[in-house]
N, C-alpha and C positions, 0 to 999 in steps of 0.2 A: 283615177282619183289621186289629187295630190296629197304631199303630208299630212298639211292643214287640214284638208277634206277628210280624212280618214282620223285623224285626233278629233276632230270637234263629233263625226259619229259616233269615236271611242266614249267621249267626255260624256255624251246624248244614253247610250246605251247604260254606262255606268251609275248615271244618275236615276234613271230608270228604274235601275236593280234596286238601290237606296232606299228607293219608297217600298218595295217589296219586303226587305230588312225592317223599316220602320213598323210596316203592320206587322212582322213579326215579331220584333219587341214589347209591340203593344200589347199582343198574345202572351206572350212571358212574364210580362208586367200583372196582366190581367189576372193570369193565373195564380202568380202569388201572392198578390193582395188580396184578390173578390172573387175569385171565379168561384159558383157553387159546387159544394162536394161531389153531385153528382154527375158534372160538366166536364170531369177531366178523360174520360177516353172519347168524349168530339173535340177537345181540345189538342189532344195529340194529332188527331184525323187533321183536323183545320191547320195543325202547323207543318204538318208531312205535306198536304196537300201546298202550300207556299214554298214551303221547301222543295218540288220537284221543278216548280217554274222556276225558282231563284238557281237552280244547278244547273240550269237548260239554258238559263241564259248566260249563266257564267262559263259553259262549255261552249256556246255559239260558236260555230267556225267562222262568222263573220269577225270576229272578237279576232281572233288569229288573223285573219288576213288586215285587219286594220292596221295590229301593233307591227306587221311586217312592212306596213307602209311609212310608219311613223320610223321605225327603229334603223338607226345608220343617217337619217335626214336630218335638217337644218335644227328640226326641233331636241334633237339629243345632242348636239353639238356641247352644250354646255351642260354637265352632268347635276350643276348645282342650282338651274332653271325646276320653277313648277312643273313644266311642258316632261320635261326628263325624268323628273321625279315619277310622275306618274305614268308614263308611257313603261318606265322600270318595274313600277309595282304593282300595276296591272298586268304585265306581263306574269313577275312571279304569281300574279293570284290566278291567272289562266293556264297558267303551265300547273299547278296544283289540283286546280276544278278538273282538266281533263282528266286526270289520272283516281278522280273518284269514279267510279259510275252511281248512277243514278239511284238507282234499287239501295246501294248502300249509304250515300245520304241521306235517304227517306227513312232507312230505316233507322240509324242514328238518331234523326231527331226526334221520330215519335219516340224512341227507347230513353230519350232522354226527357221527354217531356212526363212518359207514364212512369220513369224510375225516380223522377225529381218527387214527385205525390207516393211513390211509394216510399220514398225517403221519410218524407213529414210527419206520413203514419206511424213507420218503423222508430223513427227516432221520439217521436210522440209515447208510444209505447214499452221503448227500450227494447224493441223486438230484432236484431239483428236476421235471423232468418228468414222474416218475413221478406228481409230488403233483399237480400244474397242472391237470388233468382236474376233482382232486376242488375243486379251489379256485376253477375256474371254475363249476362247479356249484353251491357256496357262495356266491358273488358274484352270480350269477344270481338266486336264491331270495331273498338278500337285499336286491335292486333290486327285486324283485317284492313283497316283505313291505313295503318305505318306500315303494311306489305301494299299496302296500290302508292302511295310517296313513294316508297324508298327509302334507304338511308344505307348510311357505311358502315355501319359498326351496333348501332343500339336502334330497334324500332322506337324504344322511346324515345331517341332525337328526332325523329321525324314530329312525332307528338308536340317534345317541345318546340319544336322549329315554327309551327303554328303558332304558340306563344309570343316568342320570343326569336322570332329572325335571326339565323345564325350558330345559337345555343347549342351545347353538345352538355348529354352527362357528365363526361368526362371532364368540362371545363366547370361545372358548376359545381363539383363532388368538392375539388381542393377551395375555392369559396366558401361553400357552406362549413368548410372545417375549421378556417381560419374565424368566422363567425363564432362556431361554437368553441373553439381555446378562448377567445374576447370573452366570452359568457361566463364562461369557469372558470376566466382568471378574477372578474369581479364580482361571481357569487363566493370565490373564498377568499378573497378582499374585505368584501361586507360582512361575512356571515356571522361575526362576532359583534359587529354594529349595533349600539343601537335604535332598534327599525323606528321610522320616523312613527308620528301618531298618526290614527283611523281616521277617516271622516267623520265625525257624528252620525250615529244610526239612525236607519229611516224609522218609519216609510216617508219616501219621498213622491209626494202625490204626482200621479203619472201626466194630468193635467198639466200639473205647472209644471216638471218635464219639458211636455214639449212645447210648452209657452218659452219656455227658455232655448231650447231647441232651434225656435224658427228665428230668435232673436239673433243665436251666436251665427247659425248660419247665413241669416240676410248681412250679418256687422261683417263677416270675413270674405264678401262679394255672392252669393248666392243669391238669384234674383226673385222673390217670391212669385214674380208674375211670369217667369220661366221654369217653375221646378214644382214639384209636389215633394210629399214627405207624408210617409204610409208605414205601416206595421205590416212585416214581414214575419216568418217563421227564421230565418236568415237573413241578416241586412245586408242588401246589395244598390247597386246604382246602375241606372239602364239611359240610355237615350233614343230619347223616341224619335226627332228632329231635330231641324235649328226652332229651339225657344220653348223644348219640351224634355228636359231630365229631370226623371222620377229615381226620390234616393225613398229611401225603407228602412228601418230601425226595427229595434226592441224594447220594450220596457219591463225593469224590474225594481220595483216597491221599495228595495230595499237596498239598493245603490243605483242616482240617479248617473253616476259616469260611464256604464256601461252604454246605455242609451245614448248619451253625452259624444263620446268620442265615437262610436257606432257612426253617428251624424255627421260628424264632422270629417271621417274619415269618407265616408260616401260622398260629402258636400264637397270634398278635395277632388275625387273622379268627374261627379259635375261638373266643377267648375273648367277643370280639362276638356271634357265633351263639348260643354257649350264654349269652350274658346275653338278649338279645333274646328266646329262648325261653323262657328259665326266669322270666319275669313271670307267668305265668298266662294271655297273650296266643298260644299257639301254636294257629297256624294262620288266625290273621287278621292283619291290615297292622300290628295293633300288636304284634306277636311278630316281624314283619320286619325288615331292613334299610333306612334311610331311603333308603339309594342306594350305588350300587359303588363311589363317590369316600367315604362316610363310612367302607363296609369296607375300603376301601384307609389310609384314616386309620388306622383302627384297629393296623392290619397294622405298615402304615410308621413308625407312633408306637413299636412296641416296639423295632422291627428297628433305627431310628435313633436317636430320640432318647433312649430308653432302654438297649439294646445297644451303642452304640458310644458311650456316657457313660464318662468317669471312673469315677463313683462304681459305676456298673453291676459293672467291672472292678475293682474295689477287693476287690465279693465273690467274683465270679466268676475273676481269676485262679487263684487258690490251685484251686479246683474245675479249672481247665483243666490244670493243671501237676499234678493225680493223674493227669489221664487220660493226659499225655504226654509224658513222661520230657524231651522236648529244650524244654520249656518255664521249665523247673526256673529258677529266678535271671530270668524274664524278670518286670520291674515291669508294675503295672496302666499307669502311664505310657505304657508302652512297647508295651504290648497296645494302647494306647488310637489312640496315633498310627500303627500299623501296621494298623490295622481303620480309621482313620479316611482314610488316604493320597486325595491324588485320582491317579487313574490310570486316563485312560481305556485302554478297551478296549471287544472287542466285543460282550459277552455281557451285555444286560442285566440280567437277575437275579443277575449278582456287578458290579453297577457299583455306583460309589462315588456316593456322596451329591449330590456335585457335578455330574458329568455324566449321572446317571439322568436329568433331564429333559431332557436332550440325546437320547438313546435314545426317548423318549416323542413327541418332535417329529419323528423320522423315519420312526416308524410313522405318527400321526397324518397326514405328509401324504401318503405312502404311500396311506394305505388312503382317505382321501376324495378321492384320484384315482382309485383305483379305483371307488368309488362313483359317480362323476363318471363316469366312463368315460371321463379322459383319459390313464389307465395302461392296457395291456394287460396282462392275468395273461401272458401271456407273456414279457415286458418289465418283468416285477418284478425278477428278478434282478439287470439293470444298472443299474435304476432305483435299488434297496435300495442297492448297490457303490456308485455316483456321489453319495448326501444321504450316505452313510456317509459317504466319503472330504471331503466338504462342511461337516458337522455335527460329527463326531468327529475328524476328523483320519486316519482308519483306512480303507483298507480291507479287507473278507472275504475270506481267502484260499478259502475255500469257501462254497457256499450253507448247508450244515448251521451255519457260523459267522455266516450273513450270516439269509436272507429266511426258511430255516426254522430256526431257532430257539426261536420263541415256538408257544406252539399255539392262539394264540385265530382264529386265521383258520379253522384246520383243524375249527373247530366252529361258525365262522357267524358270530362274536362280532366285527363290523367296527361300532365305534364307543368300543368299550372300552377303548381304552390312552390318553385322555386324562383317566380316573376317577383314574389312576395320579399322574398331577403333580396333579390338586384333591387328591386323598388327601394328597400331600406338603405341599400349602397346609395344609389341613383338620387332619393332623396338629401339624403348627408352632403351628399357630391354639391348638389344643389343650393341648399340651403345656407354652404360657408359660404358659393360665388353668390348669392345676393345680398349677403351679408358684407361683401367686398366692396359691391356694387353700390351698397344703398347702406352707407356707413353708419347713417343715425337709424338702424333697422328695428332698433330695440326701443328707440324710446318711440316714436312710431308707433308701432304695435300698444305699447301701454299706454299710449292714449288712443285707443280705437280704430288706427287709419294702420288698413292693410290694406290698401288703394295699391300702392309704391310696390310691393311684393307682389300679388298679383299680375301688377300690370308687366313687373320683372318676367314671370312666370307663361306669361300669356307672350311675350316678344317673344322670347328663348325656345320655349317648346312648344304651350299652346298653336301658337299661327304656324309652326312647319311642316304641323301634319306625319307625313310619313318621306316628307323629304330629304330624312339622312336617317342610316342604319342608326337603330337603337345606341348602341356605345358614340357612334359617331354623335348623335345628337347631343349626348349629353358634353359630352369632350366639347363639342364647338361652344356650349352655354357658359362653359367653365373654364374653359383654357387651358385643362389638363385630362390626361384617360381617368374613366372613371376607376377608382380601385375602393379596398372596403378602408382602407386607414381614417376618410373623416369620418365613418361612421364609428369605427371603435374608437377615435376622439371623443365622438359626441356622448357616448355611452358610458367611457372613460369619467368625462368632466362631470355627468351627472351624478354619477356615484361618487365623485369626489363633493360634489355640491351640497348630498343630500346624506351622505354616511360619512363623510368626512376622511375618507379615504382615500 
């Protein structure tokens, strides 16, 4: 079999797997939107059951003897070739797949699909104990899965290496620090400020919501004829195919921005999914995500640096002030510094710019004590209470407000909330180089055309897929390494914008 021969089987095999991944999505999808209450243990069955072919296939020995054919040949010759890219990152996802076995895949996903529902209840409830079972059993698996990787030093680097390619604790501990000094040097900056005004009180009818909804996100490229938008218990964004991402929100009656930026930050992952796919690359590494910190960019770039702009509000008030009568006479000004406010609090998906990586560092140390095993899952609650009251200033007057909140634990996902602050870097990083690139950016945006952005977004990162390491990617977009200084720029300038500090 020559090179060719064995990459076009590789490419056949991989694409193959893809659609097995898509019904699997669609399973996850299904489940947190509609599935009936009483459908979730054949629904973990049905996903184990996909998952043991998808590991079967990803272990193939055939799969090895390909990339042995490909790898050293004409087609790697050039490392910055698709043909290279992929034959690179298939490889690392083969070298990974064999080192699961089988039984512990299967059992991960059903553990993750029955602890996600027991999540919804518990946190429904406020019942931590009820959850604690499933989360020790998630914690378990997942100490089990970073002993069959490997790793040098932290089984959580193995965890996050799944993430984020490359990442060590260790590099991301002095980040997220440098984060958190930025934060507390402009909450005692501001804290004598003062705070801009409230939005007028709702309720803000959930209908027109998401009439407005579907509005901001078809005006900032979200395709209606490619995307749904559904009510979740937690808003996430999935992609089913090319021509099929489903994002999920929340609504609440009595501030319509939670829902608002919920959307928009999902529509930002979309819109990355449906660019990545729609290269001609689906179903191989270069139709993928380069990493959950570049789809966290993506996400965070709309939701911030673009939603809570001026110029953003310049078009979009008039559009928020049909939907809701008590808006009427409020200036994009005034929209601007009341969506921009720092105000902590406890819920990190409605935190404010400033203190989200505060929220980020108290999961992260959280869960790699538990990984460590110097937390007991049982002793997460006081744990969670005491970095909150530490970190934020705050503490949960319940668990539903405090330890369950978020649902990534509830699916196994312990490594993944420090993709969240690179994403905030990786956004920053991002959003000055198109700001370079596309000098009239801002007046642009206030009048409606983020066509230019976008399409900035989709050459850069969208269409490379997974063809350059995470940091690489972004360095080549920008022309410089990524670091966190534009983003406490960006954080900087707001608080000077908006407290006058």
């Amino acid at each position: 079999m020559t090179a060719r021969q064995a990459y076009d089987a590789l490419l056949a095999h991989s694409r193959a797997s893809a659609d097995i991944i898509a019904a699997l999505s669609l399973l996850g999808w299904d489940q947190q939107v509609m599935l009936p209450a009483q459908a979730h243990a054949g629904r973990a069955n049905q996903i184990g059951a996909l998952t043991a072919i998808l590991h079967r296939r990803a272990c193939d020995p055939a799969m090895g003897q390909w990339l042995a054919d490909c790898e050293g040949s004409e087609l790697t010759a050039d490392p910055a070739t698709p043909e290279a890219a992929n034959i690179r990152e298939l490889r690392r996802d083969y070298d990974q797949a064999v080192k699961i076995p089988e039984a512990l895949a299967v059992a991960l996903a059903q553990a993750a699909s029955t602890g996600q529902r027991a999540w919804e209840l518990a946190r429904k409830d406020n019942d931590f104990q009820a959850f604690a079972p499933h989360l020790q059993t998630l914690l378990d698996l997942s100490r089990e899965k970073a002993q069959a990787l490997g790793y040098q030093t932290e089984a959580y680097d193995a965890l996050l290496d799944l993430y984020e390619p490359g990442e060590k604790a260790a590099a991301i501990a002095p980040v997220l620090a440098e984060l958190r000094d930025a934060a507390v040097d402009i909450l005692g900056r501001i804290k004598d400020a003062p705070a801009p005004a409230d939005l007028p009180d709702g309720p803000y009818d959930t209908a027109a919501q998401e009439t407005l909804l579907r509005q901001v996100t078809a005006l900032i490229g979200l395709s209606p004829t490619a995307s749904r938008l559904d009510v979740s218990a937690h808003p996430f964004s999935t992609l089913i195919g090319p021509g099929d991402a489903r994002i999920t929100t929340r609504f609440d009656p009595a501030d319509f921005t939670k829902a608002f930026f919920g959307a928009v930050h999902e529509t930002g992952h979309a819109l990355y999914s449906l660019g990545h796919v729609g290269n001609g690359h689906y179903g191989t590494p270069m139709g993928e995500p380069a990493s959950f910190a570049v789809h966290e960019s993506q996400s965070r770039l709309w939701e911030n640096q673009v939603a809570r702009s001026l110029p953003f509000w310049r078009h979009v008030t008039p559009m928020a002030a049909a939907c809701f009568p008590q808006l009427a006479g409020t200036s994009p000004e005034a929209m601007v510094k009341a969506v921009g406010a720092v105000r902590p609090g406890l819920i990190r998906v409605d935190a404010d710019e400033t203190t989200y990586n505060l929220h980020i560092i108290l999961r992260f140390e959280l869960e790699l004590a538990l990984v460590r095993g110097d937390l007991a899952v049982a002793d997460l609650p006081g744990a969670w209470n005491e970095k909150s009251q530490a970190i934020l200033g705050l503490t949960p007057p319940t668990d539903a407000l405090g330890c369950l909140q978020d649902v990534h634990w509830s699916t196994g996902a312990f490594g993944y909330f420090p993709t969240y602050s690179l994403g905030n870097i990786y956004a920053a990083c991002l959003f000055e180089a198109a700001g370079r690139a596309i000098p009239d950016l801002p007046e642009r945006m206030a009048a409606g055309d983020f066509a230019p952005l976008l399409q900035w977004l989709h050459t850069n990162i969208h269409a490379k897929g997974r063809q350059l390491p995470p940091r690489a990617l972004i360095a080549a977009a920008t022309g410089q390494q990524p670091t966190a200084a534009p983003l406490v720029r960006h954080l900087r300038a707001k608080a000077s914008a908006i407290y006058g500090v």
